[in-house]
N, CA, C and O atoms as a DFTB+ gen file, in Angstrom:
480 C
 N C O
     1  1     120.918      99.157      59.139
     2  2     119.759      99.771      58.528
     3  2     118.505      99.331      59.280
     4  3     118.403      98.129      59.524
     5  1     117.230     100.427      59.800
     6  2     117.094      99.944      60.413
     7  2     115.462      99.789      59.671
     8  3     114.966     100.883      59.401
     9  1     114.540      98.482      59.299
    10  2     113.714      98.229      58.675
    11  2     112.434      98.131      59.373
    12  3     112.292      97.231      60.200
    13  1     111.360      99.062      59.104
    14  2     110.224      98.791      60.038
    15  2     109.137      98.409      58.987
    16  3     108.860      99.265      58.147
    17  1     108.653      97.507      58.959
    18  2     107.721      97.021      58.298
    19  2     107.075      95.999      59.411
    20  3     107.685      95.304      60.224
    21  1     105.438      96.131      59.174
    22  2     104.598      95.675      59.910
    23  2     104.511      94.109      59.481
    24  3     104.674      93.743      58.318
    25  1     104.148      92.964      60.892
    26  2     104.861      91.595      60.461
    27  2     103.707      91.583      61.106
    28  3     103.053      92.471      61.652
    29  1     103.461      89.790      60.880
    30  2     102.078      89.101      60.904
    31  2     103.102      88.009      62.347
    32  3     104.076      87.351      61.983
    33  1     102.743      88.010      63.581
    34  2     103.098      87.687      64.705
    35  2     103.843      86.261      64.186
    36  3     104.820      85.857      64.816
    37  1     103.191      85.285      62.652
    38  2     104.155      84.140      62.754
    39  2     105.437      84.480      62.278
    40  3     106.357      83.672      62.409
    41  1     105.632      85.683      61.688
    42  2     107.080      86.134      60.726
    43  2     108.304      86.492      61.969
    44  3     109.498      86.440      61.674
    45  1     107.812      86.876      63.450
    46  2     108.922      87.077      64.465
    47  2     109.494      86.033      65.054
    48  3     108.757      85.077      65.296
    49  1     110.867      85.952      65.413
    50  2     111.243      85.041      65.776
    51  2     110.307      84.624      66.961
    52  3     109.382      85.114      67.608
    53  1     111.123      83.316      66.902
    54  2     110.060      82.341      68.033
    55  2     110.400      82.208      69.276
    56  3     109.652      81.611      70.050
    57  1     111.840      82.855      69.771
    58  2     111.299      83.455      71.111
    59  2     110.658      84.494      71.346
    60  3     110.105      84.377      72.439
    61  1     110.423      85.574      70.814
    62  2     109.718      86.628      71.158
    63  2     108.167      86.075      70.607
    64  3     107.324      86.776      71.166
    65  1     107.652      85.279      69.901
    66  2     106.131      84.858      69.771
    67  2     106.054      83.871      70.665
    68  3     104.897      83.710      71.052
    69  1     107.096      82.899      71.309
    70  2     106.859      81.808      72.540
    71  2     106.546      82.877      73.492
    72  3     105.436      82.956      74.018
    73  1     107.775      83.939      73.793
    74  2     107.401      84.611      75.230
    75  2     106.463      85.426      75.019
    76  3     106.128      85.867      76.119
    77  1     105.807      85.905      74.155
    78  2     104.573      87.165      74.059
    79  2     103.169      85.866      74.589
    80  3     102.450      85.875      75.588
    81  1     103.226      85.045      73.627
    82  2     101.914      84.417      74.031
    83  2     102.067      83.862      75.556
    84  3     101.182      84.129      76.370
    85  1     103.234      83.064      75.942
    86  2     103.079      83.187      77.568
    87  2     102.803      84.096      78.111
    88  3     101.830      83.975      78.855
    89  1     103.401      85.306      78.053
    90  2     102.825      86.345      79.030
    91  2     101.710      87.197      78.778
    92  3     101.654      88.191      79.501
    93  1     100.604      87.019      77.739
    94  2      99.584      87.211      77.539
    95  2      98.521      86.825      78.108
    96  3      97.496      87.422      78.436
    97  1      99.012      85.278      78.236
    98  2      98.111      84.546      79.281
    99  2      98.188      84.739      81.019
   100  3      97.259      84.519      81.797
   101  1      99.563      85.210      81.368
   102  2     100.260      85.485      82.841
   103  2     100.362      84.371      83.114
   104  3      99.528      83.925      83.901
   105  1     101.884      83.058      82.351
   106  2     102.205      82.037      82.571
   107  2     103.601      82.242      82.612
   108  3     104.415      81.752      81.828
   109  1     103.892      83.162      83.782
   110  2     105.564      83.732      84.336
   111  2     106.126      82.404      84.076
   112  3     106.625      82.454      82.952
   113  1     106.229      81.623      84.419
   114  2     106.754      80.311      84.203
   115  2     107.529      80.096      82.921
   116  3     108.745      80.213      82.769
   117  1     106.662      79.777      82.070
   118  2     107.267      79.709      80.513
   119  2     107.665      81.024      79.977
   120  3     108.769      81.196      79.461
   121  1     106.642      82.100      80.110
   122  2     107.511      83.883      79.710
   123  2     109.134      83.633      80.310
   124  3     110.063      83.382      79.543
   125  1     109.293      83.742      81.739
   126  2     110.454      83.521      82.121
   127  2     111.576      82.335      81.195
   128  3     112.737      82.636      80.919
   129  1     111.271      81.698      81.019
   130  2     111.988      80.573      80.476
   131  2     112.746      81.429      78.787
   132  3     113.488      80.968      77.920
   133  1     112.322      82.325      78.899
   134  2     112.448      82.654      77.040
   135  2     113.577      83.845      77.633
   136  3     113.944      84.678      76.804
   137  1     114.129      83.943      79.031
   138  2     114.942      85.525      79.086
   139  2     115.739      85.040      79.279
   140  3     115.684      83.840      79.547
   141  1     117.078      85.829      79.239
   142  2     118.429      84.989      79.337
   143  2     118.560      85.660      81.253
   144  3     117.948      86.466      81.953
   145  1     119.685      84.764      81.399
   146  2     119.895      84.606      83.031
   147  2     120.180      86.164      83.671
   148  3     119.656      86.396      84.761
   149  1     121.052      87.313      82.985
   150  2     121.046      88.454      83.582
   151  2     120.150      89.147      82.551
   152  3     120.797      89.754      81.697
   153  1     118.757      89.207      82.417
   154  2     117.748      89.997      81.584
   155  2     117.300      91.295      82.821
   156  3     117.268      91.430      84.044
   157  1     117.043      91.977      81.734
   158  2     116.347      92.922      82.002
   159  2     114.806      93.724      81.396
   160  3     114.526      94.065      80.247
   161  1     114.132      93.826      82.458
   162  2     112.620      94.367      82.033
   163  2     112.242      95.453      82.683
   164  3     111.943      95.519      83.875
   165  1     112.261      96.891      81.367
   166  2     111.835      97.737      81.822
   167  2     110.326      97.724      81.403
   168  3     109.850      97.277      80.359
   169  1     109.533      98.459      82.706
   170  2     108.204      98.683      82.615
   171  2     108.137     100.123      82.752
   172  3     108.756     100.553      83.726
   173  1     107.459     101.111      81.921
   174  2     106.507     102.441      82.160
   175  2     108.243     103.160      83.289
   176  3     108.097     104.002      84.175
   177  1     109.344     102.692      82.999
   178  2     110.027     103.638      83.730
   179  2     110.447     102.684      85.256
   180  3     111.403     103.008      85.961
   181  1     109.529     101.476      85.571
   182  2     110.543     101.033      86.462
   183  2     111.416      99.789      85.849
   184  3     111.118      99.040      84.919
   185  1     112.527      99.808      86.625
   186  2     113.575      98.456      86.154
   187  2     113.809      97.125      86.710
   188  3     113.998      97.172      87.926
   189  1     113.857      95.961      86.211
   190  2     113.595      94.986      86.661
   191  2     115.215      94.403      86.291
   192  3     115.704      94.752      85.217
   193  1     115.980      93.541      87.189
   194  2     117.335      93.154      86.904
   195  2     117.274      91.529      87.097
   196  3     116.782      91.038      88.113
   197  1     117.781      90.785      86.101
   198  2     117.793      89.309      86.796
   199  2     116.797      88.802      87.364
   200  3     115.920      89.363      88.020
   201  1     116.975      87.374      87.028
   202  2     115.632      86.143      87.145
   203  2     114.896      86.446      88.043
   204  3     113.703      86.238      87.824
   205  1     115.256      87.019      89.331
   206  2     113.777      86.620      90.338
   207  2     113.485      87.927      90.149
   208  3     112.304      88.137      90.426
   209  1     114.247      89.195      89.682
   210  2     113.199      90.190      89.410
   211  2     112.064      90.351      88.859
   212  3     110.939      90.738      89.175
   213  1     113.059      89.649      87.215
   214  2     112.097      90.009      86.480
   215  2     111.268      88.576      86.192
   216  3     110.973      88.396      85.011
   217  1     110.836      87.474      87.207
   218  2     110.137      86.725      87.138
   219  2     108.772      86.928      88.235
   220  3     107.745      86.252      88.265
   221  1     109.170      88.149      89.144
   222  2     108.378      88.304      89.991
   223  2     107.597      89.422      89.449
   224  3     106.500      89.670      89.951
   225  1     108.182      90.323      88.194
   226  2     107.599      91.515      87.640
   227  2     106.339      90.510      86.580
   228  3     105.163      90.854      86.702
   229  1     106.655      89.349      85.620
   230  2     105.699      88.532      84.721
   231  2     104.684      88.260      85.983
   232  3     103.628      88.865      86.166
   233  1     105.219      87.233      86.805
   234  2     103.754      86.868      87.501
   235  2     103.140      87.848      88.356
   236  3     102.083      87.479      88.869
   237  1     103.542      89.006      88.636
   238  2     102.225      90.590      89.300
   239  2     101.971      91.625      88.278
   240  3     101.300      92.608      88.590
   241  1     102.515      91.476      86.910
   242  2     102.403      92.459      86.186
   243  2     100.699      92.479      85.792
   244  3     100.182      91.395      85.522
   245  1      99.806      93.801      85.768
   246  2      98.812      93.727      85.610
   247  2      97.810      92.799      86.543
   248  3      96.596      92.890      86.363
   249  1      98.167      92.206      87.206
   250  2      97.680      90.783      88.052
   251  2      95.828      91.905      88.976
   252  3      94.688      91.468      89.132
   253  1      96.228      92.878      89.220
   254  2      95.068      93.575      89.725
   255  2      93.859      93.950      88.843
   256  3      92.715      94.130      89.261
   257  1      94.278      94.042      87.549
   258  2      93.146      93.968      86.342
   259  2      92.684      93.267      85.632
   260  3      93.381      92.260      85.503
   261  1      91.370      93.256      84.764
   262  2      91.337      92.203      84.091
   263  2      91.235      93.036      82.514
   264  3      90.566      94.064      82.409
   265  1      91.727      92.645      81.746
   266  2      91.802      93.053      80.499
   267  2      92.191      92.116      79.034
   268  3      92.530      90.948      79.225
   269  1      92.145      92.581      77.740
   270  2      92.533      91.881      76.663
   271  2      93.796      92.417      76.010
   272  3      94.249      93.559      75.934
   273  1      94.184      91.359      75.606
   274  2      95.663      92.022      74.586
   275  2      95.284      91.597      73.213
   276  3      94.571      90.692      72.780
   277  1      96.032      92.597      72.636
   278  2      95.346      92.428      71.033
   279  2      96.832      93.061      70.079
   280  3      97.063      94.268      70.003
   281  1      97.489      92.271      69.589
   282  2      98.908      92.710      68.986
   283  2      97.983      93.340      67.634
   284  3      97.126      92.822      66.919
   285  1      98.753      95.037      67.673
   286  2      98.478      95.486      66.603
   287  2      99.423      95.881      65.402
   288  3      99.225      96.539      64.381
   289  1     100.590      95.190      65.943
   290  2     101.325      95.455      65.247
   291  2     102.777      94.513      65.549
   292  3     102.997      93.683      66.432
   293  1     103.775      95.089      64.268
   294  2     105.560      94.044      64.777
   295  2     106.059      94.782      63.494
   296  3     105.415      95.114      62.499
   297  1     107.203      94.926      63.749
   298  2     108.341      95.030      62.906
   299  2     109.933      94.672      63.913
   300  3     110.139      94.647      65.126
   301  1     110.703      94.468      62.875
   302  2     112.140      93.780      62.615
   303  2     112.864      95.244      62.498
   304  3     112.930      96.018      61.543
   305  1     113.669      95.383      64.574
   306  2     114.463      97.247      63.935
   307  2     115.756      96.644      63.265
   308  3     116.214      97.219      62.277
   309  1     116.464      95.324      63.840
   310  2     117.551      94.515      63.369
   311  2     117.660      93.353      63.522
   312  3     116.627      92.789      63.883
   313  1     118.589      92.706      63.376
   314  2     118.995      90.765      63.571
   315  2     118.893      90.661      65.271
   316  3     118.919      89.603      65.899
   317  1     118.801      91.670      65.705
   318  2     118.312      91.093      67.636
   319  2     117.476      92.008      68.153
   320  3     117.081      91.837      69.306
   321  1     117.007      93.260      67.330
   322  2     115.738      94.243      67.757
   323  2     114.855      93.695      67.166
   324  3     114.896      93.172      66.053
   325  1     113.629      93.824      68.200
   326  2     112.423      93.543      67.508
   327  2     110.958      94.368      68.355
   328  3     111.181      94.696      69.521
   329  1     110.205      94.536      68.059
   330  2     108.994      95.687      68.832
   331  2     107.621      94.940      68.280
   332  3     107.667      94.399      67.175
   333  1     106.681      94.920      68.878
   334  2     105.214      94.347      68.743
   335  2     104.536      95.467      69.480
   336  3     104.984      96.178      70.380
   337  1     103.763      95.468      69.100
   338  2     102.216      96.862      69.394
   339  2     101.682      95.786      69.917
   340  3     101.617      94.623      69.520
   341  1     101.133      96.569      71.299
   342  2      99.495      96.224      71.292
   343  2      99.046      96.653      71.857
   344  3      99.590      97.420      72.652
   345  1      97.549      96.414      71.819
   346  2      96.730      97.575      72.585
   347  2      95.785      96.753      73.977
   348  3      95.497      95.561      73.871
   349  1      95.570      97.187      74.647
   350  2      95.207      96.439      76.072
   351  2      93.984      97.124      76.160
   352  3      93.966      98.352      76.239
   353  1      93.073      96.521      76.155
   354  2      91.339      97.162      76.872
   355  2      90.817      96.817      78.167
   356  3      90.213      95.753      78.030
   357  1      90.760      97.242      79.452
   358  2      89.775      96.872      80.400
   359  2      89.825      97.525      81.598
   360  3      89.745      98.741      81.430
   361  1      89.954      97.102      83.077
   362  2      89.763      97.846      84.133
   363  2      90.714      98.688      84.380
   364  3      90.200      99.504      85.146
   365  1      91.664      98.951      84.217
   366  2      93.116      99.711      84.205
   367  2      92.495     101.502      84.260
   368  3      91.591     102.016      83.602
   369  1      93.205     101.978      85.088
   370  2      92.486     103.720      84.651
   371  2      92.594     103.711      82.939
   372  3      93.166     102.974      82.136
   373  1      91.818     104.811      82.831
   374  2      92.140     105.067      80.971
   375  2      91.071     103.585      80.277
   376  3      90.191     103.724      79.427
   377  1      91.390     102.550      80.786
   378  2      90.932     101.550      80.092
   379  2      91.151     101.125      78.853
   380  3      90.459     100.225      78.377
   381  1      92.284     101.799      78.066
   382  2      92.807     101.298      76.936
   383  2      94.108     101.877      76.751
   384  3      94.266     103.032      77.146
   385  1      94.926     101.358      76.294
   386  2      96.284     101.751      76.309
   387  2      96.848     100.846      75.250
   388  3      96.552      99.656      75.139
   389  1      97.932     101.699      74.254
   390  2      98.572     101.073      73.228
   391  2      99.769     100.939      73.945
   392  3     100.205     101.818      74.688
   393  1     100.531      99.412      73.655
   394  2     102.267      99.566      74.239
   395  2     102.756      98.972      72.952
   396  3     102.227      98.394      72.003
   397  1     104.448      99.478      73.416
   398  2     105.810      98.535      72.578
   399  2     106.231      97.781      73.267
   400  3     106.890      98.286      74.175
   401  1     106.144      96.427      73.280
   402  2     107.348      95.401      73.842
   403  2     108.573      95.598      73.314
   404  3     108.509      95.037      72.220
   405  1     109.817      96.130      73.456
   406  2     110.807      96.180      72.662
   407  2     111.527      95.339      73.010
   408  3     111.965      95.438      74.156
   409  1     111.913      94.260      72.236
   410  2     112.919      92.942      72.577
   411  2     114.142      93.007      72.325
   412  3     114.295      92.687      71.147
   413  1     115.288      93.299      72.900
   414  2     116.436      92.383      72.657
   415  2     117.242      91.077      72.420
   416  3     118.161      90.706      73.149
   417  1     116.985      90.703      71.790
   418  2     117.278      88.997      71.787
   419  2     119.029      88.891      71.864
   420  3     119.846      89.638      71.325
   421  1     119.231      87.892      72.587
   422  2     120.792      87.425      72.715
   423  2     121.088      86.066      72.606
   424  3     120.691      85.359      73.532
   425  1     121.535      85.675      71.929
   426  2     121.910      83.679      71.893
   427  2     120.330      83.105      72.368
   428  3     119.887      82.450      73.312
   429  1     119.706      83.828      70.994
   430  2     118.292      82.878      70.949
   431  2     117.236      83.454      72.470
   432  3     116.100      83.012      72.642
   433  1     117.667      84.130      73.105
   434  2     116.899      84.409      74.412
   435  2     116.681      86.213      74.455
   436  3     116.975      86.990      73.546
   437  1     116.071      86.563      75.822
   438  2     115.436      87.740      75.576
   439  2     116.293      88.306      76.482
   440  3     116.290      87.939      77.657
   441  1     117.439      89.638      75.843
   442  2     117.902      89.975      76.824
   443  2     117.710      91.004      77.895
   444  3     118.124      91.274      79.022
   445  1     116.652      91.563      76.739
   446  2     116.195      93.087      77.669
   447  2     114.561      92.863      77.113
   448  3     114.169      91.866      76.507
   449  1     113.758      94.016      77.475
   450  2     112.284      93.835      77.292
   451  2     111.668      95.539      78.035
   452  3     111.324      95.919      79.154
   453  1     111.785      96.109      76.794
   454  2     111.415      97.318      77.272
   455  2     109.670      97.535      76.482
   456  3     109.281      97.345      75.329
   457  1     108.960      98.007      77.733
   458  2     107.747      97.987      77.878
   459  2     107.302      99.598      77.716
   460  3     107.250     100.254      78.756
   461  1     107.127      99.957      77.022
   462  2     106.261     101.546      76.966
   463  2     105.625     101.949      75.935
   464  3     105.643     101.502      74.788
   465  1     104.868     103.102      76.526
   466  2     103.323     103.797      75.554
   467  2     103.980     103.660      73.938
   468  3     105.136     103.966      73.649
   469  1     102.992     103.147      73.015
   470  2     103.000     103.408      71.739
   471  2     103.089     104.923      71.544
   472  3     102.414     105.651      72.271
   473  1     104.030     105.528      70.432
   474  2     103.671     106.787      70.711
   475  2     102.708     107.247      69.599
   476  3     102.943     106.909      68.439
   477  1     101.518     108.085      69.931
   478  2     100.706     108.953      69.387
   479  2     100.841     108.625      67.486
   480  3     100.182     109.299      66.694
């Protein structure tokens, strides 16, 4: 069943609030540390496979802009889905953009991490 109700960022598990606030800041280091060893991170449609991919996708992601993140949202889709809103403001074309982090969690770690537009 799948339950969407809007959560207050301390109610998600604590790898997905350890790895959101690392990579908010662009501290690939610790973000990385929260994915499991064959993870995967999709961004806007491209794919990222395994550690040095997707550790090289945290530390250049956005790295050319400067902007804010602002979680507008979270819900629980199951016991290892999980999705957070947020909305990003600054030099980026458009200059504002809503996303979904969509998390997979596996044995406490992140197994997938799909990144795309909030929809409308």
């Amino acid at each position: 069943m799948t339950q969407h109700t809007d959560l207050p960022s301390d109610l998600l598990p604590t790898t997905v609030r350890k790895f959101f606030a690392a990579h908010i800041v662009r501290d690939a280091d610790t973000a990385s540390s929260f994915l499991a060893e064959d993870a995967v991170i999709v961004d806007q449609d491209e794919t990222f496979h395994g550690r040095e991919e997707t550790y090289a996708f945290l530390r250049n992601a956005g790295s050319e802009f400067e902007y804010t993140t602002e979680q507008i949202g979270a819900h629980r889709v199951d016991d290892a889905h999980w999705v957070v809103t947020v909305r990003l403001e600054g030099t980026f074309p458009g200059g504002v953009a809503e996303l979904d982090y969509r998390f997979a969690l596996r044995d406490s770690l992140v197994a997938e991490l799909v990144i795309a537009n909030h929809p409308a």
